[in-house]
LOTORVEX-21957 format. One record per residue (C-alpha): residue number from 1; residue in one letter; x, y, z. Coordinates in Angstrom, 3 decimals, decimal comma. Each point is the difference from the previous one (the first is absolute). Layout:
BEGIN
SITE seq type        u        v        w
SITE NUM    a        X        Y        Z
...
//
This chain:
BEGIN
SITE seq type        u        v        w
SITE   1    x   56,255    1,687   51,840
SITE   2    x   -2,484    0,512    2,902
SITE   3    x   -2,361   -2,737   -1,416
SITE   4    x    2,820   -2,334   -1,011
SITE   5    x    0,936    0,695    3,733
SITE   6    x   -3,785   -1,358    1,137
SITE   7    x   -0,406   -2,864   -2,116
SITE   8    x    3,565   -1,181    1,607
SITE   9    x   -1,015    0,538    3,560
SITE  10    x   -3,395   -1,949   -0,836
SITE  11    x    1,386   -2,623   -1,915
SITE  12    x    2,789   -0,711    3,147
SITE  13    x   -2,908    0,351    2,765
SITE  14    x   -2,416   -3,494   -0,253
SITE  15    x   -3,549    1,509    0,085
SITE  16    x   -3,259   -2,601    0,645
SITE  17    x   -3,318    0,662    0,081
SITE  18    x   -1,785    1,649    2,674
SITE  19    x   -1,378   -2,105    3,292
SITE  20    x    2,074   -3,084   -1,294
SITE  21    x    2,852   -1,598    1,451
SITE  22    x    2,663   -0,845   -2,085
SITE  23    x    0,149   -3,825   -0,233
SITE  24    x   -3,864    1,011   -1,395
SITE  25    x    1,342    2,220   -2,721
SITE  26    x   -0,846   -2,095   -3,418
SITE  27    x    3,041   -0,779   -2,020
SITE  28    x   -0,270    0,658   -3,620
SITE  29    x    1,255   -2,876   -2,639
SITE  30    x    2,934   -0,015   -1,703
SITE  31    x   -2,125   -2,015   -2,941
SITE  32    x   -2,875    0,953   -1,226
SITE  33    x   -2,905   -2,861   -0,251
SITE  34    x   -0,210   -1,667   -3,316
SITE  35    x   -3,517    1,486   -2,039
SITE  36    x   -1,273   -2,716   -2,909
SITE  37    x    0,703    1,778   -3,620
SITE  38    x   -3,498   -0,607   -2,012
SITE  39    x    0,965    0,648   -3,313
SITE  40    x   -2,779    1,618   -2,383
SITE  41    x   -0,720   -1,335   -3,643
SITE  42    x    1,017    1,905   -2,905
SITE  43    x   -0,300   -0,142   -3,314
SITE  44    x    2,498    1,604   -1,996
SITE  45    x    3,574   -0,075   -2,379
SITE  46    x    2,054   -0,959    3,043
SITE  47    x   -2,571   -2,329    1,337
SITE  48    x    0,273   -1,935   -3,245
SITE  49    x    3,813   -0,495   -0,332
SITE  50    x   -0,477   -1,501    4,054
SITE  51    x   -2,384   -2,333   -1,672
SITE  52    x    1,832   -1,042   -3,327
SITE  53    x    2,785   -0,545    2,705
SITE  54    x   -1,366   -1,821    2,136
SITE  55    x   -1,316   -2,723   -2,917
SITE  56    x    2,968   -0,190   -1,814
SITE  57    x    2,327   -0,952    2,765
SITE  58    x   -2,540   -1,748    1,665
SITE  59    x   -0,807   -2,263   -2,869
SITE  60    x    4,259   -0,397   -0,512
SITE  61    x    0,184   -0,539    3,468
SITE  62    x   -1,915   -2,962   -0,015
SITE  63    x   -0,161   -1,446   -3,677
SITE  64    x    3,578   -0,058   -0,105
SITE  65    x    0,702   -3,416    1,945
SITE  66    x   -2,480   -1,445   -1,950
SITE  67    x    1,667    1,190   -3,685
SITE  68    x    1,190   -3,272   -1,556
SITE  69    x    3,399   -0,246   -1,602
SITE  70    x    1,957   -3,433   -0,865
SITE  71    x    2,945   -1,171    1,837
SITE  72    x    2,174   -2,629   -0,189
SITE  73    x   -0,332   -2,814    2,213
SITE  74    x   -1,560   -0,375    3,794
SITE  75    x   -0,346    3,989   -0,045
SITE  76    x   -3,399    1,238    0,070
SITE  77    x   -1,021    1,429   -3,435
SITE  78    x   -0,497    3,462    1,826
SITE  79    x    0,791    2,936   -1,776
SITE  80    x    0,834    2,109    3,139
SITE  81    x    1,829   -2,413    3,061
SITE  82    x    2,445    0,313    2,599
SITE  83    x    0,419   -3,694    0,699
SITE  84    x    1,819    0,621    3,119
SITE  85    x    0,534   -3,981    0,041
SITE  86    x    1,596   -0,472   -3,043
SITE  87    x    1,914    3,350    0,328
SITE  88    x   -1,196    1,725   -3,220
SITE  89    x   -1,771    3,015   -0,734
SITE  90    x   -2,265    0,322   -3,035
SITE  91    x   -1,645    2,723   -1,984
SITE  92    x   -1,368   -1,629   -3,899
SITE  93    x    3,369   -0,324   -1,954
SITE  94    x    2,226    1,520    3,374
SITE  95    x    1,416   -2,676    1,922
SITE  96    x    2,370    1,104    3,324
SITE  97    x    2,211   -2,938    1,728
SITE  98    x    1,026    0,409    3,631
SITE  99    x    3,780    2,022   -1,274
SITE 100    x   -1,874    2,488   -2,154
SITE 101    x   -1,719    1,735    2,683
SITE 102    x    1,739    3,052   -1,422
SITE 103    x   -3,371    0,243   -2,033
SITE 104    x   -2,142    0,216    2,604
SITE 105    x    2,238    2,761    1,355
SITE 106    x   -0,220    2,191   -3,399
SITE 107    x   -3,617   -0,318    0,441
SITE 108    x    0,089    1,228    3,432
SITE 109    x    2,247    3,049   -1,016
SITE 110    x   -2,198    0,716   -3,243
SITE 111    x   -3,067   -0,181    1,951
SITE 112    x    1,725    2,720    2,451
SITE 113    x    1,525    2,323   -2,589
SITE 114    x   -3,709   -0,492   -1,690
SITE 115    x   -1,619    1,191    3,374
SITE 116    x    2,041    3,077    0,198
SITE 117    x   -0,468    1,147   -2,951
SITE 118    x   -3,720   -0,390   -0,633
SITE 119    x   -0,515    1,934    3,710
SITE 120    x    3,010    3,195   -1,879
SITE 121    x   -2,574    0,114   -2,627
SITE 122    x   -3,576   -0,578    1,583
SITE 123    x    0,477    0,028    3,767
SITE 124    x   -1,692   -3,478    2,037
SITE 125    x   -1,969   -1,036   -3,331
SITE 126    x    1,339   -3,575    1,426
SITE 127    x   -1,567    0,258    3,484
SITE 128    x   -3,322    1,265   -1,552
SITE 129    x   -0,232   -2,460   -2,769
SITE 130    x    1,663   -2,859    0,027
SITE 131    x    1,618   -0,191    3,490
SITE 132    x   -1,403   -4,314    1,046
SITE 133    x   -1,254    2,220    3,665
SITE 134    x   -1,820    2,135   -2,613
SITE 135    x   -1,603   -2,446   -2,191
SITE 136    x   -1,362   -2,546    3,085
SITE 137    x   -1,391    2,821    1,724
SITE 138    x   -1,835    1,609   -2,864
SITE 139    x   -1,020   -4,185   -0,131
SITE 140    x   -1,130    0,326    3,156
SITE 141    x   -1,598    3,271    0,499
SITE 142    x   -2,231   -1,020   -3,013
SITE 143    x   -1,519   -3,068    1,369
SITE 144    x   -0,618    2,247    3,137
SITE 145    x   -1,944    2,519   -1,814
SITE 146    x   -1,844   -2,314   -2,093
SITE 147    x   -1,524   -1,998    2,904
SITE 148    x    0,232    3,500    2,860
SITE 149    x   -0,710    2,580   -2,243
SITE 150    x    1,835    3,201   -0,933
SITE 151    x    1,848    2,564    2,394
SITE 152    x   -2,647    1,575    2,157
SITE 153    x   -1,878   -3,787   -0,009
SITE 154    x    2,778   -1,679    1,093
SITE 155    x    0,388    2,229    2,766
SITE 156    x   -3,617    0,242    1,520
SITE 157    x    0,380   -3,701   -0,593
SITE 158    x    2,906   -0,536    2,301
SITE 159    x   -1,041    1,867    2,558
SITE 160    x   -3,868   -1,481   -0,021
SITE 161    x   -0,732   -3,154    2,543
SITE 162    x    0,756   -3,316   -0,623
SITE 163    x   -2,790   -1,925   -1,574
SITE 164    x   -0,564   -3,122   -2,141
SITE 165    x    0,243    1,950   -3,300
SITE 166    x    3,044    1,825    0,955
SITE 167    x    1,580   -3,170    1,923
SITE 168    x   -0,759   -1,460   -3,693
SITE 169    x    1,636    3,069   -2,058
SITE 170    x    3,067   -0,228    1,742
SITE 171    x    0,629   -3,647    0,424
SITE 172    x   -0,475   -0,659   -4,006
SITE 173    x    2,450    3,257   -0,409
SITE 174    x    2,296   -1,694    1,878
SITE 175    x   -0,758   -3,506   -1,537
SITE 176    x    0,669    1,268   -3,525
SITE 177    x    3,144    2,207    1,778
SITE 178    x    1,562   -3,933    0,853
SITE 179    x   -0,756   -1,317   -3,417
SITE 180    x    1,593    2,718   -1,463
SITE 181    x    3,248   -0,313    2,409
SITE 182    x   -0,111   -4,066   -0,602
SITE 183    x   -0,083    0,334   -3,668
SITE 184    x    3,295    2,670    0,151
SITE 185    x    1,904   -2,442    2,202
SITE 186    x   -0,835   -2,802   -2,062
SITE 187    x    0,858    1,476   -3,525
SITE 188    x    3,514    1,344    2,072
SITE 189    x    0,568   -3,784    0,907
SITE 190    x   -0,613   -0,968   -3,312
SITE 191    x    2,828    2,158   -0,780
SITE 192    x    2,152   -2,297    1,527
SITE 193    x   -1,120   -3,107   -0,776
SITE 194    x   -1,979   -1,985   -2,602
SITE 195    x   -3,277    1,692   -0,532
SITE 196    x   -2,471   -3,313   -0,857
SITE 197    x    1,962   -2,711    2,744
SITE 198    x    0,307    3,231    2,805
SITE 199    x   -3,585    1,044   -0,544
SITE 200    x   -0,897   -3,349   -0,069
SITE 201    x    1,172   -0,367    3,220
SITE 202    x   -0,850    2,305    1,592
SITE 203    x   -3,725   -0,282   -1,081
SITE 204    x   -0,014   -3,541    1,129
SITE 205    x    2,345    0,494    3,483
SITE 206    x    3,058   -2,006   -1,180
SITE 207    x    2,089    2,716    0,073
SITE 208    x    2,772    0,546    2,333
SITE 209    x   -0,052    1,975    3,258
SITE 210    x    2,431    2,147   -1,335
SITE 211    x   -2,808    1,198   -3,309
SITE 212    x   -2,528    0,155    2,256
SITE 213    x    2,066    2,052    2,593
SITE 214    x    1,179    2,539   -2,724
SITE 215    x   -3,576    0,001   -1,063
SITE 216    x   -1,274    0,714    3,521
SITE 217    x    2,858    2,916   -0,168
SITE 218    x   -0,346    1,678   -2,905
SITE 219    x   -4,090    0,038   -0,621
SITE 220    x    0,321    1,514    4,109
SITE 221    x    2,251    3,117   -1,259
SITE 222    x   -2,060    0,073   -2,922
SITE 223    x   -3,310    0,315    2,138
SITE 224    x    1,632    2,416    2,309
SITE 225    x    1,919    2,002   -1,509
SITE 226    x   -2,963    0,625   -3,588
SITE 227    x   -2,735   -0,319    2,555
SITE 228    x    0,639    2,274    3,119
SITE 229    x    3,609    1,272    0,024
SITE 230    x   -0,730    1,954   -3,029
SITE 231    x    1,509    3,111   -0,309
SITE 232    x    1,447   -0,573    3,555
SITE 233    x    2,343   -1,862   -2,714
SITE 234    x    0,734    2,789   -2,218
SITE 235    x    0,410    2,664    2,697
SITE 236    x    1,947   -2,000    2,957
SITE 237    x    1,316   -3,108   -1,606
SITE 238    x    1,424    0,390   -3,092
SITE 239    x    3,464    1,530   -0,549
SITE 240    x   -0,718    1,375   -3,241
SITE 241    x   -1,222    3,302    1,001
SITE 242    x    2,519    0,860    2,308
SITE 243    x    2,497    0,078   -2,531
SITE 244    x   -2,112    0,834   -3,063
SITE 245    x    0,868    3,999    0,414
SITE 246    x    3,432   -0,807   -1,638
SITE 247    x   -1,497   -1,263   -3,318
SITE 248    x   -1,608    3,458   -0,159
SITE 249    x    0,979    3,092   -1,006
SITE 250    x   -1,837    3,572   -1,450
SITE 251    x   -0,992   -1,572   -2,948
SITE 252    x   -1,122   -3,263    1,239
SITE 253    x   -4,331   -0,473   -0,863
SITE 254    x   -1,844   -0,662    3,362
SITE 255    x   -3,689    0,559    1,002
SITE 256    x    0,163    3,722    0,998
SITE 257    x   -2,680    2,591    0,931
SITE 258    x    0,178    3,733   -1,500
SITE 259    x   -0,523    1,754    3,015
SITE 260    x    0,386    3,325   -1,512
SITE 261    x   -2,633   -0,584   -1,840
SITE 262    x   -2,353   -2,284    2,752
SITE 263    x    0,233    2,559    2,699
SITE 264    x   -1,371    1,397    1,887
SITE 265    x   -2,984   -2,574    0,026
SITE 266    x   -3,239   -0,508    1,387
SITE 267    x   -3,327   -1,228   -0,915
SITE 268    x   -2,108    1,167   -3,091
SITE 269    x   -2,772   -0,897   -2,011
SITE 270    x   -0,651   -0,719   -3,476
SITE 271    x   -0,009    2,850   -1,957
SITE 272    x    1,714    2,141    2,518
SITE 273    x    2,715    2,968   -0,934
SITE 274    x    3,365   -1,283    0,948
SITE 275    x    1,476    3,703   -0,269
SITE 276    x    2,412    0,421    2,456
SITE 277    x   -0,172   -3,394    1,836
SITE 278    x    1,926   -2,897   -1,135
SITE 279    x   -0,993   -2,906   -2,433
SITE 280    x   -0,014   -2,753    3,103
SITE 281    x   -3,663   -0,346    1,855
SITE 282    x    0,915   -1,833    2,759
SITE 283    x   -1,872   -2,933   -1,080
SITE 284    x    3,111   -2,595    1,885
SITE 285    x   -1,322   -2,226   -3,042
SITE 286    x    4,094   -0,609   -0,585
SITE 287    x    0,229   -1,168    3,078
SITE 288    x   -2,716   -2,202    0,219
SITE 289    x    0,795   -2,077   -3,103
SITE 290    x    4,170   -0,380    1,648
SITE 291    x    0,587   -3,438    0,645
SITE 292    x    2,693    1,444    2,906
SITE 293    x   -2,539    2,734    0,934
SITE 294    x    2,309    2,824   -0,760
SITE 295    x   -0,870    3,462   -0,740
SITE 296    x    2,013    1,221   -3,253
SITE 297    x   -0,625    3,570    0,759
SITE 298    x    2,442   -0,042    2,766
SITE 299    x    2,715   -0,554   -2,550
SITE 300    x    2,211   -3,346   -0,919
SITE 301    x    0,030   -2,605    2,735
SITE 302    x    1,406   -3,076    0,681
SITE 303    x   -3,088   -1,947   -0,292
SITE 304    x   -1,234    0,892   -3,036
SITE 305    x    0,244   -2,791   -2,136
SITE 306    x   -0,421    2,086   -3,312
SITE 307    x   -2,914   -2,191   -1,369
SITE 308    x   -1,667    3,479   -1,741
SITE 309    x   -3,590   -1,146    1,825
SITE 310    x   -0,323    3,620    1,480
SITE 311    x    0,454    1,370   -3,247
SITE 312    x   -2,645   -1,684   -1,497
SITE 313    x   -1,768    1,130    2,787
SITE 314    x    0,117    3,971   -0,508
SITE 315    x    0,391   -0,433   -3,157
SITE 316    x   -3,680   -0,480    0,307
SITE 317    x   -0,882    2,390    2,503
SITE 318    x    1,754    2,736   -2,479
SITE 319    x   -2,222   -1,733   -2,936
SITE 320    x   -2,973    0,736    2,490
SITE 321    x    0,589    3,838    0,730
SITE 322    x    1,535    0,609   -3,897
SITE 323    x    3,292    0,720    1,147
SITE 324    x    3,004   -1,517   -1,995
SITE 325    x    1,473   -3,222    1,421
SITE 326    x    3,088   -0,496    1,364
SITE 327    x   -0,211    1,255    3,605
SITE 328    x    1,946   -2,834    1,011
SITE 329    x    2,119   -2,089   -2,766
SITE 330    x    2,935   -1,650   -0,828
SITE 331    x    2,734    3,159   -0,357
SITE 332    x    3,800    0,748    0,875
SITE 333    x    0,448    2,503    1,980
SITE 334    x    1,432    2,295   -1,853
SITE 335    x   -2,996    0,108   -2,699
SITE 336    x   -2,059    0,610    3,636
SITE 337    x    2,330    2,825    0,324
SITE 338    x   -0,140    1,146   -3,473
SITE 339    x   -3,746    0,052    0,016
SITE 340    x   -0,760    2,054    3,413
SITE 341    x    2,148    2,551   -1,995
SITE 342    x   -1,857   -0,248   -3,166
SITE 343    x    2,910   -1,359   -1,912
SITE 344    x    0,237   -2,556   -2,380
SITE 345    x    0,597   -3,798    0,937
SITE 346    x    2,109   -2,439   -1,600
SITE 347    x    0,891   -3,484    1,048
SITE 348    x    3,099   -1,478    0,098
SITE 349    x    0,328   -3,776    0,187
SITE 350    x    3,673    0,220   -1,740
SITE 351    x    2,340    0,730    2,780
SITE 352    x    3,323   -0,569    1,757
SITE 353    x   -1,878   -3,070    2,594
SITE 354    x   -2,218   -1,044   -2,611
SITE 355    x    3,253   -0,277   -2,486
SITE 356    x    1,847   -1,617    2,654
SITE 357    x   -2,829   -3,096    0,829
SITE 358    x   -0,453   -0,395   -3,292
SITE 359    x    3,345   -0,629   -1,247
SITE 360    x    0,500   -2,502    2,863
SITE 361    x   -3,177   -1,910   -1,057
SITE 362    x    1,400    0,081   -3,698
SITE 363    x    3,199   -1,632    1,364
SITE 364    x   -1,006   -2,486    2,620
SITE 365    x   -2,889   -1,065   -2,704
SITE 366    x    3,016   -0,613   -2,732
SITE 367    x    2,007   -2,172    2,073
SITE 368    x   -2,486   -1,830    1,406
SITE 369    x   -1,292   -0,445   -3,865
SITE 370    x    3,497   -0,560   -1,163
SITE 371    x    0,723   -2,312    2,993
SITE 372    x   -3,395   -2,621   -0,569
SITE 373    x    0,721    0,300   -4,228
SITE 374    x    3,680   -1,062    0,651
SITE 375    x    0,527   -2,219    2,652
SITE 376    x    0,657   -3,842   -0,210
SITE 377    x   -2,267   -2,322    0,062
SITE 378    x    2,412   -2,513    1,390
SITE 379    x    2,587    0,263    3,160
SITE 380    x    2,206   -2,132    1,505
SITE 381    x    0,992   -0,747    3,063
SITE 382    x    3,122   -2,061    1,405
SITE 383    x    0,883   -0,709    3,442
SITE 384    x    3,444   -2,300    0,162
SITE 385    x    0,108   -2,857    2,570
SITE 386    x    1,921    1,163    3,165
SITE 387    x    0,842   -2,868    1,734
SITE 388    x    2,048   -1,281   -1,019
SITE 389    x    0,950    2,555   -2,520
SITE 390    x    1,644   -2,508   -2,358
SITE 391    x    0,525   -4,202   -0,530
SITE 392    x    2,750   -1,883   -1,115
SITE 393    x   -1,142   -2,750   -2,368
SITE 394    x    1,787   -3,318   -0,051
SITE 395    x    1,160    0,823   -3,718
SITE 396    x    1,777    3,463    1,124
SITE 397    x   -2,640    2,328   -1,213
SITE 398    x   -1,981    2,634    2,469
SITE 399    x   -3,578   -0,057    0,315
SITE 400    x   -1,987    2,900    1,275
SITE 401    x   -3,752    0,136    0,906
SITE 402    x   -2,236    2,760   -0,979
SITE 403    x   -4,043    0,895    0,697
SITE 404    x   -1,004    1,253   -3,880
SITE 405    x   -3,240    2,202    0,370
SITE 406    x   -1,812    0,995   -3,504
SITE 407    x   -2,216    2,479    0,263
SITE 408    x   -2,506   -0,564   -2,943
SITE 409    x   -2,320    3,528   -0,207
SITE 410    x   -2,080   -1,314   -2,944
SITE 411    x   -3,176   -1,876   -0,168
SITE 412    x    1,238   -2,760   -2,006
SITE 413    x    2,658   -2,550    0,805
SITE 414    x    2,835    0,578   -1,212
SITE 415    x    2,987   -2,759   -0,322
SITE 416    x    3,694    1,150    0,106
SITE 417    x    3,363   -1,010   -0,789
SITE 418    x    2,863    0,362    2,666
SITE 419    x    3,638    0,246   -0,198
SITE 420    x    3,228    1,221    1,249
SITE 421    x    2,759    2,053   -1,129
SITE 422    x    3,024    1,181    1,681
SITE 423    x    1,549   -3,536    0,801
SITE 424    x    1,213   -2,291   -2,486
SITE 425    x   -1,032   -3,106   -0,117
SITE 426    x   -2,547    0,896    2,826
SITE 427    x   -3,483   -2,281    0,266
SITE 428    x   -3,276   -0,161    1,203
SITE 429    x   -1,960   -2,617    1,932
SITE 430    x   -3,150    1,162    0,984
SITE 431    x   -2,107   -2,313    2,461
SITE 432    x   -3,137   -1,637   -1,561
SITE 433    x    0,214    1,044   -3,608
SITE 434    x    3,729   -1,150   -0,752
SITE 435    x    1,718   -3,780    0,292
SITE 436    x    3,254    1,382    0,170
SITE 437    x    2,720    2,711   -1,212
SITE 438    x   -1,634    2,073   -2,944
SITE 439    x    1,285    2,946   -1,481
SITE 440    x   -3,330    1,161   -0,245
SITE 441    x   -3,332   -0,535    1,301
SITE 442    x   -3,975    1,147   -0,707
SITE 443    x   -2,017    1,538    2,996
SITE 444    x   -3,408    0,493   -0,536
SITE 445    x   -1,901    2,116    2,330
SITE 446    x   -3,881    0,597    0,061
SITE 447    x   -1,630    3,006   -0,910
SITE 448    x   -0,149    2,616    2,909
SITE 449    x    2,124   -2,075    2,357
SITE 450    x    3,436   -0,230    1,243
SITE 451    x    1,920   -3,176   -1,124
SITE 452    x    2,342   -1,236    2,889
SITE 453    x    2,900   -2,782   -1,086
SITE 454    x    2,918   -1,251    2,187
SITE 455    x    3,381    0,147   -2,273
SITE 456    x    3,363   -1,324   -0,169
SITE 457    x    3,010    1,488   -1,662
SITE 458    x    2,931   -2,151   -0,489
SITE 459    x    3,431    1,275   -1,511
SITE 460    x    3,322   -0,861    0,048
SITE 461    x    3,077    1,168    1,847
SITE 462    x    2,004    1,374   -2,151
SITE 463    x   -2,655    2,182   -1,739
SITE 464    x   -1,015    2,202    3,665
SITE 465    x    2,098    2,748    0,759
SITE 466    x    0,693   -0,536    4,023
SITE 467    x   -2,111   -0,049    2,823
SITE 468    x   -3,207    1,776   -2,086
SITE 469    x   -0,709    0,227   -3,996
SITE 470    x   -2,447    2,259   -1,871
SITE 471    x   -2,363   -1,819   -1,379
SITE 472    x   -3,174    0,957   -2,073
SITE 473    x   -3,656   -1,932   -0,330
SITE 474    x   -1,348    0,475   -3,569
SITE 475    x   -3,876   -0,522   -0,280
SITE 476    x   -1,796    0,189   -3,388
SITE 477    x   -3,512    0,140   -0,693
SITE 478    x   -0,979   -2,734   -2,887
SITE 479    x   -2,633    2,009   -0,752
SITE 480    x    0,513    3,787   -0,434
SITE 481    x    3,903   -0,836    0,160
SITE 482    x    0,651    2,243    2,997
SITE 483    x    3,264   -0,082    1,286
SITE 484    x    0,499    0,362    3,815
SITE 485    x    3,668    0,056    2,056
SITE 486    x    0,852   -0,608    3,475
SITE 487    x    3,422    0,297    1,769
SITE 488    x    0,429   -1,634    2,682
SITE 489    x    4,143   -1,994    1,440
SITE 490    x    0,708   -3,268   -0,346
SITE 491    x    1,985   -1,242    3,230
SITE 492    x    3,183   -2,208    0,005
SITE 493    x    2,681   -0,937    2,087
SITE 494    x    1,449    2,279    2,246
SITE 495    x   -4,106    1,578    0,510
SITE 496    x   -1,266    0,622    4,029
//
């Protein structure tokens, strides 16, 4: 109690240095100054998987604009688009309109529910492997230790005086950095609009301020963000990690270290007795190859991004000194547990969380399956004239006005027949493709398009029922015989 006493009384009394005024005292930092992470090369299991990675969504990322798939019409013959002008999205035989953005929703959730559940199971495999921060930084850092040098090189070279060969390092670094960047943006554009006539554009300088402004944008965040944010990124800017401790639980696989068996450590030499000394020599080799500079020994921490490089790491240190591998791996904690006891280890990836994300998958992946396999591939829409609501024709009958919208989701044109039901004796005049009252008339409507007609429905008196009267548009396919039904009223006298 007497210390506890002290430490009070000193913390509550300001000291300052002897002979030194205190507007001289120094202030200390509430942040500490940022240190470059020079991540070392490894070879190894872990290493590999970052590299088969890296490829394969690098080589979707920007083949897939250029994938050529047939479409019907003006549309680009892009197998991938999101033709923001013509209000479509499309992915090969998947084609979203502007009212099924429901799809793009299920995506979103699946992608979620798909996140969650691959972190239950194998902890921030995402952020380590296939994370887009991830993949242009590992980008990155490559081309800077191909033209710099490895860890240690890198370093001395940094820190040595600027000269011609150094001035001529960096600047091609940084050239190739750009070309990288530009070539992201543009595939991202590319995206959005047609791949040949955009990059056709753009190559030439015909495009509009707008592509070249986006452009400008989004190769700038690449280049920052891949190029000297780096982990800064993972660490500070990214939301994932803050919340990532949910997904986990005892049984979750992260990158652990066995510090029962590790410690104590210290240095040794090949061929040395490691009786009564732990398995780790100190070597910081894990921490040199972290691409957030992290050491693992300290326990689980927010900026590890679980890419397995420091295993591969000590994995061959152990090789080295003939002790078994393992020091630090991908294990639950409980197996950790189990093993400092000298129990057996058992992993369970079949559990209440893991049950739970995987039955929502299974559903929202049905109805989104069921939904796309089912759904129409025509709609209508009808909008009736407002003002005035109805017309009095010299004859006695009533004339209303309607906007007819057919919503044709196939490639191919299609040509329909429309008529009405609901009013007797009711018919149809329909403004450029009729002369006159018909009881029925044929619509055709190109392939991927919407088919706008101006129509007239004329009926007599005695067959409307009041002021309004149900009535019903019947459109039928010619081709696949598809029946489609809209109610909509009929207005008469009596009608405000």
């Amino acid at each position: 109690m007497a210390v506890a006493n002290e430490v009070a009384e000193k913390a509550r009394k300001p000291s300052r240095p002897s002979g030194k005024k205190p507007e001289e005292t120094q202030k200390s930092s509430l942040y500490a100054a940022y240190e470059k992470i020079y991540p070392r090369a490894i070879q190894g299991t872990f290493r590999n998987l970052k590299w088969i990675a890296m490829i394969v969504l690098l080589g979707i990322y920007f083949i897939g604009p250029w994938i050529p798939w047939d479409r019907a019409g003006d549309t680009p013959d892009q197998a991938i688009l999101m033709d923001l002008a013509g209000r479509r999205g499309y992915f090969f035989w998947v084609e979203i309109w502007p009212q099924e953005v429901y799809y793009l929703t299920g995506v979103l959730i699946l992608g979620s529910i798909g996140l969650f559940f691959v972190t239950a199971l194998l902890g921030r495999v995402w952020c380590g492997f296939t994370c887009i921060q991830t993949v242009f930084t590992d980008l990155f850092v490559w081309v800077e230790k191909k033209l710099e040098g490895d860890r240690n090189k890198r370093m001395k070279f940094d820190k040595s005086r600027m000269t011609a060969r150094k001035f001529g390092i960096k600047t091609l670094k940084i050239t190739i950095w750009a070309a990288i960047s530009i070539a992201t943006a543009w595939t991202w554009m590319i995206y959005f609009n047609p791949a040949w006539e955009t990059s056709v554009e753009i190559a030439t300088g015909s495009a509009s301020l707008g592509i070249y402004g986006f452009l400008a944008m989004i190769a700038g965040v690449t280049f920052l963000l891949a190029g000297w944010a780096r982990e800064q990124v993972c660490i500070y800017m990214c939301p994932w990690p803050r919340f990532q401790a949910a997904m986990f639980d005892e049984d979750s696989l992260v990158v652990t270290y066995e510090k029962w068996r590790g410690e104590p450590r210290g240095f040794a030499k090949k061929g040395e007795s490691f009786q009564d000394r732990g398995h780790c020599v100190d070597c910081t080799m894990c921490v040199q190859v972290c691409p957030t500079g992290i050491d693992i020994r300290n326990g689980s921490q927010l900026a590890c991004i679980g890419c397995g490089l420091c295993i591969d790491a000590c994995n061959q240190i152990m090789d080295r000194f003939n002790l078994p591998r393992g020091l630090i791996t991908y294990d639950s904690t409980n197996n950790q547990v189990a093993r400092a006891r000298g129990e057996p280890t058992k992993y369970r990836f079949v559990r209440a969380r893991t049950i739970i994300y995987a039955v929502l998958m299974v559903i929202v992946t049905a109805v989104m399956v069921y939904g796309l396999s089912t759904r129409a591939t025509t709609e209508i829409n009808v909008l009736h004239e407002r003002s005035p609501l109805y017309v009095p024709l010299s004859d006695g009958q009533i004339r209303n006005g309607y906007t007819f919208k057919v919503l044709n989701m196939q490639p191919g044109d299609q040509t329909y027949t429309l008529d009405t039901q609901g009013i007797e004796g009711a018919t149809l005049d329909v403004v450029g493709y009729t002369d006159g009252p018909v009881d029925s008339v044929q619509l055709p409507v190109k392939g991927d398009s919407v088919g706008t007609f101006r129509i007239y429905v004329t009926a007599p008196p005695a067959a409307l029922e009041g002021s309004s009267t149900e009535l019903e548009f019947v459109l039928t396919n010619q081709a696949s015989g598809e029946v489609m039904e809209y109610d909509t009223l009929f207005a008469g006298p009596g009608a405000r």
